[in-house]
ZAMARGU-4260 file (C-alpha; in steps of 0.2 Angstrom, whole numbers, plus 5000, padded with zeros to 4 digits):
<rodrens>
0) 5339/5413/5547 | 5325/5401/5547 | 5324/5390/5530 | 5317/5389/5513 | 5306/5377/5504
5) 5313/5380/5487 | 5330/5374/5480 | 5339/5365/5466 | 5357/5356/5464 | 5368/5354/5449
10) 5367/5336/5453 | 5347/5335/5448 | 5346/5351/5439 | 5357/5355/5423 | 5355/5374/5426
15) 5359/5372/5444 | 5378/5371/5454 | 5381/5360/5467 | 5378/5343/5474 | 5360/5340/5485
20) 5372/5337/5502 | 5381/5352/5499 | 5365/5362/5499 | 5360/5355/5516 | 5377/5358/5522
25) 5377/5378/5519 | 5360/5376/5525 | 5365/5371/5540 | 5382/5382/5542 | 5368/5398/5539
30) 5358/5391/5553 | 5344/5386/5544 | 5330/5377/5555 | 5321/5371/5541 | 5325/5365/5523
35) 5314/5359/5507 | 5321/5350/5492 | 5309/5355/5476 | 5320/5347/5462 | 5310/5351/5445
40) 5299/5335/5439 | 5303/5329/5424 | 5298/5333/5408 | 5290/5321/5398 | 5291/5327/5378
45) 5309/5329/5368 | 5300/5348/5362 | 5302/5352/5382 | 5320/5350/5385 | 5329/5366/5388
50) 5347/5368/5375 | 5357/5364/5391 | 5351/5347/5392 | 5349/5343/5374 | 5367/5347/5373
55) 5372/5336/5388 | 5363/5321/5380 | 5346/5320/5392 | 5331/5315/5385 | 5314/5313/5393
60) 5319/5295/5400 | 5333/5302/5408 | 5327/5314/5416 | 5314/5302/5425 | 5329/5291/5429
65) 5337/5309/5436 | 5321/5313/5445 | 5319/5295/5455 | 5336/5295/5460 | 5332/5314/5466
70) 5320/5307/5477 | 5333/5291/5483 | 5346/5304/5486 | 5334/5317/5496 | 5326/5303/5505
75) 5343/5299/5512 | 5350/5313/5518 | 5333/5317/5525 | 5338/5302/5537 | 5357/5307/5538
80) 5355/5325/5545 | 5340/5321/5553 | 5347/5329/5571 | 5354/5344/5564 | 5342/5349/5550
85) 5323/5347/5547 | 5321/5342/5529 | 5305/5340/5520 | 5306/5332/5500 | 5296/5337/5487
90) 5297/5346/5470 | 5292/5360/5460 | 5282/5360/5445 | 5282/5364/5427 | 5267/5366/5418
95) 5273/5364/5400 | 5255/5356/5393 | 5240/5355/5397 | 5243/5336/5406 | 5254/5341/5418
100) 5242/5342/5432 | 5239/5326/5431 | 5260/5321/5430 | 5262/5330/5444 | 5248/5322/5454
105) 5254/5305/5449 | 5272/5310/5454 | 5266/5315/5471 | 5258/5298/5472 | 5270/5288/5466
110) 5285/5293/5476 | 5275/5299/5493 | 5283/5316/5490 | 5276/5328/5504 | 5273/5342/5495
115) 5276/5353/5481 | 5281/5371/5475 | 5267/5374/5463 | 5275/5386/5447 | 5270/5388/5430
120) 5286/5394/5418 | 5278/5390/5401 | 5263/5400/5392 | 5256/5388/5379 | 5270/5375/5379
125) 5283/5393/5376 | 5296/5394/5391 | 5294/5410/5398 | 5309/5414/5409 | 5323/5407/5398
130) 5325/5421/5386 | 5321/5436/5378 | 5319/5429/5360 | 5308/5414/5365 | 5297/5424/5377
135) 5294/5436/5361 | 5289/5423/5351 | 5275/5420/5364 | 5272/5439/5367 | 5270/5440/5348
140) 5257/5426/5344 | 5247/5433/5359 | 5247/5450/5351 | 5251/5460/5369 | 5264/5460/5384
145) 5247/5464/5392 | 5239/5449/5387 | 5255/5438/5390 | 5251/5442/5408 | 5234/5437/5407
150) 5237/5422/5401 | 5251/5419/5411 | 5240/5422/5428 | 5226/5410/5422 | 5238/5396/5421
155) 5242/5397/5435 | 5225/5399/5442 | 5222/5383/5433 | 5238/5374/5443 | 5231/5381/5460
160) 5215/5372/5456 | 5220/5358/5447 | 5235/5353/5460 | 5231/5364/5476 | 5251/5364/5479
165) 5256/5368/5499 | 5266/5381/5492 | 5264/5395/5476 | 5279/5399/5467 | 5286/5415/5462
170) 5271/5420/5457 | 5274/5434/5446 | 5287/5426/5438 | 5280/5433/5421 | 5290/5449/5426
175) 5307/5444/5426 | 5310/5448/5406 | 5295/5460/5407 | 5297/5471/5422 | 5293/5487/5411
180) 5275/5480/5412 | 5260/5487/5423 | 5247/5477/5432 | 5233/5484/5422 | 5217/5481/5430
185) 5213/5467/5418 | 5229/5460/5424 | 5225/5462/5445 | 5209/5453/5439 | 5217/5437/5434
190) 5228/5438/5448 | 5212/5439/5458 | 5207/5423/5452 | 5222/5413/5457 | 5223/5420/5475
195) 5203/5417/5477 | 5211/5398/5472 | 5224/5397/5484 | 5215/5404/5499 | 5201/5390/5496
200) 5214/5376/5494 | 5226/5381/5508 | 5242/5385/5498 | 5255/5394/5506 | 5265/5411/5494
205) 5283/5410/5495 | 5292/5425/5497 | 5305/5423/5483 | 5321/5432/5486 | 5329/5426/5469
210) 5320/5441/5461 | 5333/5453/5470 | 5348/5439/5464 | 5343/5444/5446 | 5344/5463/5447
215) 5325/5463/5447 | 5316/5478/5458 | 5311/5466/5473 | 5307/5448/5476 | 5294/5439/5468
220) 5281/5444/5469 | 5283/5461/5469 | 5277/5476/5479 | 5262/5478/5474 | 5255/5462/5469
225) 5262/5454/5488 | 5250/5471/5495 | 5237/5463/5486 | 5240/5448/5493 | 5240/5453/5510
230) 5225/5464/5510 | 5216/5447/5503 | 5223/5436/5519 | 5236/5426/5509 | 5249/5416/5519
235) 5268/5419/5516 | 5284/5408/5518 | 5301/5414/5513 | 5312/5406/5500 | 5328/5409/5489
240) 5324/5398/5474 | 5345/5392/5477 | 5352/5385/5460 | 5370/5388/5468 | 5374/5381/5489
245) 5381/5397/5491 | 5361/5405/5487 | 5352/5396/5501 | 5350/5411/5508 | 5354/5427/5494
250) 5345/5442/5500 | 5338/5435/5515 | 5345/5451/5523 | 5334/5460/5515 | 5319/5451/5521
255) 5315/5458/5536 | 5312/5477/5530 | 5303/5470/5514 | 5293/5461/5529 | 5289/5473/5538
260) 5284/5486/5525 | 5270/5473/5519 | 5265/5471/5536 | 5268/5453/5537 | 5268/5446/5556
265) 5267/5428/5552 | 5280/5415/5541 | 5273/5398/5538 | 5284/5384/5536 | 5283/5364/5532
270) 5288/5349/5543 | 5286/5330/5538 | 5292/5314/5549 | 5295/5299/5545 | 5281/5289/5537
275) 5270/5305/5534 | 5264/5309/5516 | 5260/5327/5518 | 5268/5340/5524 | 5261/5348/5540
280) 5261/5368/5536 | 5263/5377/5551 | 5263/5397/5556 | 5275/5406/5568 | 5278/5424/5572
285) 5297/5422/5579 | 5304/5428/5563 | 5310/5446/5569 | 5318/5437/5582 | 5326/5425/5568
290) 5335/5441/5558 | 5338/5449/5574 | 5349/5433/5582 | 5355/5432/5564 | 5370/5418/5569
295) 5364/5407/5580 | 5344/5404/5576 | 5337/5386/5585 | 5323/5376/5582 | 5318/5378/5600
300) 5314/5399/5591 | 5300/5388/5580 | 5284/5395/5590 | 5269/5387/5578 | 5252/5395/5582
305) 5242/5383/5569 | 5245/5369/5559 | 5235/5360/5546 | 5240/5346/5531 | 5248/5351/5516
310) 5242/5342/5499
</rodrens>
C-alpha cells in the first residue's frame, strides 16, 4: 500500500486514538511508502470548541499550545524514521469563519508547514459533520437540505481560492449525515465552481476511504461526483482520514476496484526534504502494482511522471 496524506492522533486531536509515533509505526508495518501528518489547526474562538474539548478543559490557547507542539513532535519523527518512511508535515483546515483563510495562511507561514489538506466542516460558523441535531439547526435556518449543499459547495469553493491547498479534502463531506440527498443540478453547479478552482490552482482530490469506515455508500467523494471529477481532469491521491493507528489504511482494499471503475490511471503523492517549504506533488501509475504486491510495496515502486510545487 502506498500512503496517505491525511491523519490525526489522540495525542493532537481529542477525537482521535493513538499517539503521532504510533501512527507512523502502523504505517510502516502496512508498508506504507509515504505518510502525511495533517493535525486540525486550531481554533481560535471559545464558541468553536467541539463538547469533547470543552469537557477536557481546552480553550483556544491550548489548542495553539497543542498545535505547536504538533508541529515539534512531527518535525522529529520526520528526522527519526527518516530511512524507513517518507514523512511530509502539514495540517488540515477548518473553516469555522470567514478569517480562517487567512489563519490558515499565516499558520503555513509561521511554522514552514509543507502543505495542507484544505476541508471545510462548518456552514456559517455551524459544524456540519458532528451531529444530526446541530447540522439541522443549519438545514433549518437555510430553509433546504438542497440549499445546505449549496452553501456547503461555495465554501469550499472560496477555501480553493482563498488558500489553494495541495490537497482537497473529502470533498463531499456534506453527505455523511445527508446521504439521502441528490446532486441536483443547482448542486453539480456549485460543485463546478470549486473544481474549476482546484484545476487553476493545482490542488490535488484525495480519495477519502473514511467514508466506507462510517457505513456511508463509498468514499468521499462519491460516485458520481469523483465521475465528475474525472471527466473535468481532476488529480487524485488516496487517503484514510485515520483518527485510530489501526485506520491508516481502513478500506484501502477496496481501493483498487473503486479505482479502476472511475478509470483513474494516475495517484499523486507529496514529498518534502529537509529544508524545503513546499511539498513537491508528484504523479505515478505504479499503484496497480501497489495492491497487487500488497505486503511488501518499496519506494523503489514510486515511478513519478511529473512533479510541480505544492502551496
Amino acid at each position: 500500500m502506498p500512503f496517505s496524506f491525511h491523519s490525526h492522533s489522540g495525542q493532537f486531536c481529542q477525537h482521535a486514538k493513538g499517539t503521532l509515533e504510533t501512527c507512523v509505526l502502523e504505517a510502516i508495518s502496512a508498508g506504507f511508502t509515504h505518510l502525511g501528518f495533517s493535525e486540525h489547526m486550531p481554533r481560535y474562538r471559545n464558541k468553536d470548541l467541539y463538547p469533547e474539548e470543552i469537557e477536557r478543559g481546552f480553550t483556544p490557547k491550548r489548542l495553539q499550545e497543542q498545535f505547536d507542539a504538533y508541529v515539534r513532535e512531527a518535525k522529529r519523527l520526520k528526522r527519526k524514521y527518516a530511512g524507513q518512511i517518507h514523512i511530509v508535515v502539514g495540517f488540515e483546515t477548518e473553516m469555522c469563519r470567514d478569517d480562517s483563510v487567512e489563519d490558515a495562511l499565516s499558520l503555513m507561514q509561521q511554522y514552514g508547514l509543507s502543505y495542507c489538506v484544505g476541508s471545510v466542516h462548518h456552514v456559517d460558523e455551524v459544524p456540519i459533520d458532528y451531529d444530526d441535531e446541530t447540522l439541522t439547526r443549519i438545514e433549518k435556518r437555510l430553509g433546504s437540505s438542497e440549499t445546505l449543499f449549496v452553501r456547503y459547495f461555495q465554501l469550499v469553493r472560496d477555501m480553493i481560492v482563498g488558500i489553494k491547498p495541495a490537497i482537497v479534502g473529502h470533498f463531499d463531506l456534506i453527505r455523511l449525515l445527508r446521504p439521502e440527498q441528490p446532486i441536483t443540478t443547482k448542486i453539480m453547479n456549485v460543485v463546478d465552481e470549486a473544481i474549476d478552482a482546484a484545476l487553476v490552482h493545482g490542488c490535488v482530490f484525495e480519495i477519502n476511504t473514511s467514508g466506507w469506515r462510517k457505513g456511508l455508500q463509498g468514499p468521499y467523494p462519491h460516485f458520481d461526483i469523483a465521475k465528475r471529477l474525472v471527466e473535468r481532469g481532476a488529480r487524485f491521491t488516496i487517503s484514510a482520514d485515520s483518527h485510530d493507528p489501526s485506520h491508516m489504511a481502513v478500506c484501502y482494499e477496496r481501493l483498487a476496484e473503486y479505482l479502476h471503475r472511475l478509470g483513474i490511471e494516475t495517484l499523486n503523492y507529496l514529498e518534502s526534504n529537509e529544508g524545503e517549504t513546499a511539498a513537491t506533488i508528484k504523479s505515478t501509475r505504479s499503484w496497480k502494482e501497489w495492491f497487487a504486491k500488497f505486503n511488501s510495496p518499496s519506494t523503489a515502486m514510486l515511478q513519478p511522471v511529473d512533479a510541480i510545487q505544492a502551496v
